[in-house]
N, C-alpha and C positions, 0 to 999 in steps of 0.2 A: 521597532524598539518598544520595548514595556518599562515605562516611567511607574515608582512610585513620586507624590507629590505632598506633602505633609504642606499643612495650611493652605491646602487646595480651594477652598471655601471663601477665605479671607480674599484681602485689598489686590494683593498682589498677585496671590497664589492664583486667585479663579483667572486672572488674565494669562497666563503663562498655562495652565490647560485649555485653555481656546489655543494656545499658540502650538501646542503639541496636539491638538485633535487636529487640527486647521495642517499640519504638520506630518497626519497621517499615522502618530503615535498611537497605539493602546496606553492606556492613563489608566492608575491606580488610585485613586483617593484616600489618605488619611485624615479621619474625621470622627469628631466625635458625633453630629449630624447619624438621626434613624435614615435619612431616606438625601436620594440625589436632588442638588437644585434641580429645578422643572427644565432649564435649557438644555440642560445635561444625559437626561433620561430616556431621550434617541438618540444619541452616540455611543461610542467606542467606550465609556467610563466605570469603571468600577469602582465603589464604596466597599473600601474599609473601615468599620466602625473601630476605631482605635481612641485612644487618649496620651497623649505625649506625657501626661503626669503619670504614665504607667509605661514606661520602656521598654516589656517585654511585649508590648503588644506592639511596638513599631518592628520591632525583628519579626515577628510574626508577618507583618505585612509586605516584607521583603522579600516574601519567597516568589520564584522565577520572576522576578526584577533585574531587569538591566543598569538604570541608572533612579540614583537616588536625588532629588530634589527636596532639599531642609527649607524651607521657608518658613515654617510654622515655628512658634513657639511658646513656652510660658508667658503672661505679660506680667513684665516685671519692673521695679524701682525698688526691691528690695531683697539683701545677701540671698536670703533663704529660695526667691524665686528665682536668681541668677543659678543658686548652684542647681537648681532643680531641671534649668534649660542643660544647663553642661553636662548634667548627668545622662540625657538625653540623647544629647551629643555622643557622647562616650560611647553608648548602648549604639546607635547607630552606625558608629566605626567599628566596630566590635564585631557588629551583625553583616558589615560591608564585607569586611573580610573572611567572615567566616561563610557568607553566601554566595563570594564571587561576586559579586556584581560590578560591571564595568566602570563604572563612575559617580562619585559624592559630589554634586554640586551644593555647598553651602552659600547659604546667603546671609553675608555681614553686613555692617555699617562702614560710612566714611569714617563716621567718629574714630572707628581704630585706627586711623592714619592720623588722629589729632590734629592738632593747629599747626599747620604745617609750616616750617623754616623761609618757605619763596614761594611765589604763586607765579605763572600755576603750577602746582604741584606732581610732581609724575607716584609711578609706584615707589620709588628709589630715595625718596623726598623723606628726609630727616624732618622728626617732629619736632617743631619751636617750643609743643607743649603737650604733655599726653593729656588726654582727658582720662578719669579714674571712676567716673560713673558707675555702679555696680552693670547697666544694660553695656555698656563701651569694655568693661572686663571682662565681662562671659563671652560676648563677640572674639574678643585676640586672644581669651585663652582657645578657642574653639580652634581658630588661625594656627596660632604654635602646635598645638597635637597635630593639626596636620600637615603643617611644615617639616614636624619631627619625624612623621608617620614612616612605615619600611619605604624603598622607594618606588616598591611596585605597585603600590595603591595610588589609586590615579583621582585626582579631585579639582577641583577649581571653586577658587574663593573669589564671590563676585560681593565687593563692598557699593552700598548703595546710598546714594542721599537724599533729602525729604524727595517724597516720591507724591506725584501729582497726579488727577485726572482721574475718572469716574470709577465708582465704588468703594469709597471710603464713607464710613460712617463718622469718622473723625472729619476728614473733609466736610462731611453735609452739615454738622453742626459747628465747624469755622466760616463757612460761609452765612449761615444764619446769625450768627455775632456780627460780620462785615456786614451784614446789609443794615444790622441795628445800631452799632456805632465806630463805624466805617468815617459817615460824616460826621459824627460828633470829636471825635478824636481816641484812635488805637496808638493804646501804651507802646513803645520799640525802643528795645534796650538801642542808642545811640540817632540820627537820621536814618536808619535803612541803606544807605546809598552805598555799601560795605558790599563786594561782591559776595554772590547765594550761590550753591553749587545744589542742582533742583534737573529731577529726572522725569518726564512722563510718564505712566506704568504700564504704557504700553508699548516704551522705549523698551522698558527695565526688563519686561515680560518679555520679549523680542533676545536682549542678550541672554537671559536667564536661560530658554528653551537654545539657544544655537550653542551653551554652554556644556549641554550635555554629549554633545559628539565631535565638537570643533578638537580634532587633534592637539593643535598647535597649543590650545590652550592647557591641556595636562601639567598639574600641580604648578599651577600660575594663579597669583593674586590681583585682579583685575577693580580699575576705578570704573563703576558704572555711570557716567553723568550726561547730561547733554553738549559739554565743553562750552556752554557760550556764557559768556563775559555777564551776565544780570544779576541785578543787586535783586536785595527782597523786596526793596520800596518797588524793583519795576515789578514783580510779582504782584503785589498787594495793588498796585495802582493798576494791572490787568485784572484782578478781580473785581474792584471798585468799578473799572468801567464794563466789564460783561454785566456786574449787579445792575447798570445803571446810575449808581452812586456819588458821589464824591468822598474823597478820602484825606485823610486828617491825621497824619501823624503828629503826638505829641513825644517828641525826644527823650528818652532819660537818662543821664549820664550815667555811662560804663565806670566811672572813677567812683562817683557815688552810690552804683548797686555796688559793689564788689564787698566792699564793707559790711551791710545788712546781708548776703547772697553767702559769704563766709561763714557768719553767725549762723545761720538756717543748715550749714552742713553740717558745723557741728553738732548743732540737736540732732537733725535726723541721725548721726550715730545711734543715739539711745535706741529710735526705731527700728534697728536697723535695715537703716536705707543711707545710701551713699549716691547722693545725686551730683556731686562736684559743681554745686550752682557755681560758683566763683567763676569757675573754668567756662562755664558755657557762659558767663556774660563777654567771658573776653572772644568765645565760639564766635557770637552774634553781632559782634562790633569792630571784628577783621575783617580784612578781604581772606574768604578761603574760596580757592577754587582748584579743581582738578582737569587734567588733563586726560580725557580718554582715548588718546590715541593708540595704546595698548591694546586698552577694549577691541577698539576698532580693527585693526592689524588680526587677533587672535583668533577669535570668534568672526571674525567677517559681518561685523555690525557696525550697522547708520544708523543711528536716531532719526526720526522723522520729524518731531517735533521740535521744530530748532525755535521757532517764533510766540513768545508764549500768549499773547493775545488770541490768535483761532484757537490755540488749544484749552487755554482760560475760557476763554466763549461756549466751548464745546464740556467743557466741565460743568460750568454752571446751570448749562443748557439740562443736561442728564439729571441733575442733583433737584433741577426743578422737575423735572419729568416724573421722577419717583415720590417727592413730597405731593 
């Protein structure tokens, strides 16, 4: 199989071409990157210098391409960056069909399944609440175009949740906050003790690569998560203790952000940015959690990482490695 892999470079993306070279794949790279990471440079991998803010160059890079892996995208919190990912999107569907290629694996958020009605939640699970985020809007419309799509275009939408474990730049600098005021006391909208729906990414990497050829999974919308029952307090209390630390939450009530967290959306209008703070205090202060048993059944995928202390350990371990 000849994978393209957009945001091949990134958090997510670089573990999911270990998982297709490891896999036996030829790998395409889209990237804005002049040259390949150094791990990369004696395998199977090919660089394409492309830019996702330039659409015509991702169809370019789809030629004799099998299957298309979307990971990558604009970073955005604001209308203008949302439509700029969609339009990306679009160009991609467009280039899918017009190049034959077997299969579009997108990668979305849980967030598009919002606050969901019951936990745990399945795919089938009525939202209690949408979330309207401009990042949670670009994701479902991305969804609908290809729920709508002719029926012969074949894609699978894997929605993902905070996704953990080595290679995040964003991770190395939350852990260097925790280990500075960890013990002094970390803000949490509500106790933490609210169940957290939290994926390894090397879990996430693992479905994302079996999603490209698993029959059963064709135009299925699948919850990527690790299915176990942990709130964020056990998160942050597994980080606290790989740092060494002791950890300190200081409470703040969900009833009292909501008010200031409202006021803050409405300004960001003017900017236009649509961050639905409101929504996401009541995100962080339910119990949300999903159900991947679908995953599992479709793809023929197990998470490995069911226990998040070694895997916390093993984060931290990396994160100090490279600092």
């Amino acid at each position: 199989m000849k994978a393209l892999v957009t945001g091949g470079t990134g958090f997510i993306g670089s573990h999911v071409v270990d998982e297709l070279l490891d896999g036996g794949d030829d790998v395409r790279v889209f990237s804005r990157r002049a040259a390949l990471p150094e791990p990369w440079r004696r395998r199977n991998v090919e660089l394409f210098q492309g830019d996702l803010q330039d659409p015509a160059s991702l169809g370019e890079a789809m030629v004799g391409v099998d299957v298309l892996y979307h990971i990558g995208e604009v970073r955005n919190t604001t209308r203008k960056a949302a439509e700029k990912n969609v339009r990306t999107f679009q160009e991609a569907l467009h280039q899918m069909e017009r190049r034959g290629l077997q299969r579009f694996v997108f990668i979305s958020s849980i967030t598009a399944a919002g606050i969901p009605a019951e936990v745990p939640a399945t795919e089938e699970t009525e939202a209690r609440r949408v979330l309207e985020d401009h990042y949670t809007q670009y994701k479902g419309m991305c969804e609908e175009a290809l729920a709508e799509s002719a029926p012969g275009l074949d894609y699978v939408v894997l929605r993902l949740p905070p996704v953990y474990g080595p290679g995040s730049r964003t991770l190395g600098r939350f852990l260097r906050i925790m280990e500075r005021i960890g013990p002094l006391g970390l803000p949490f909208i509500g106790n933490g003790r609210n169940l957290a729906p939290l994926v390894h990414v090397r879990d996430a990497a693992a479905a994302i690569w079996r999603a490209g050829t698993a029959p059963a999974a064709a135009r299925q919308t699948l919850h990527v998560t690790d299915g176990v029952r942990h709130s964020w307090f056990d998160f942050l209390s597994a980080v606290a203790q790989a740092l060494g630390k002791g950890l300190r939450i200081i409470p703040l009530s969900p009833l009292l952000l909501s008010l200031p967290a409202g006021l803050l959306d409405l300004g960001a209008v003017f900017f236009g940015v649509r961050a639905d703070l409101a929504d996401y205090v009541r995100y962080f202060s339910r119990d949300i959690h999903f159900d991947n048993g679908r995953a599992r059944e479709l793809l023929g995928w197990e998470p490995a990482y069911m226990e998040l202390l070694p895997a916390v350990r093993e984060m931290v371990e990396h994160y100090r490695e490279a600092a």
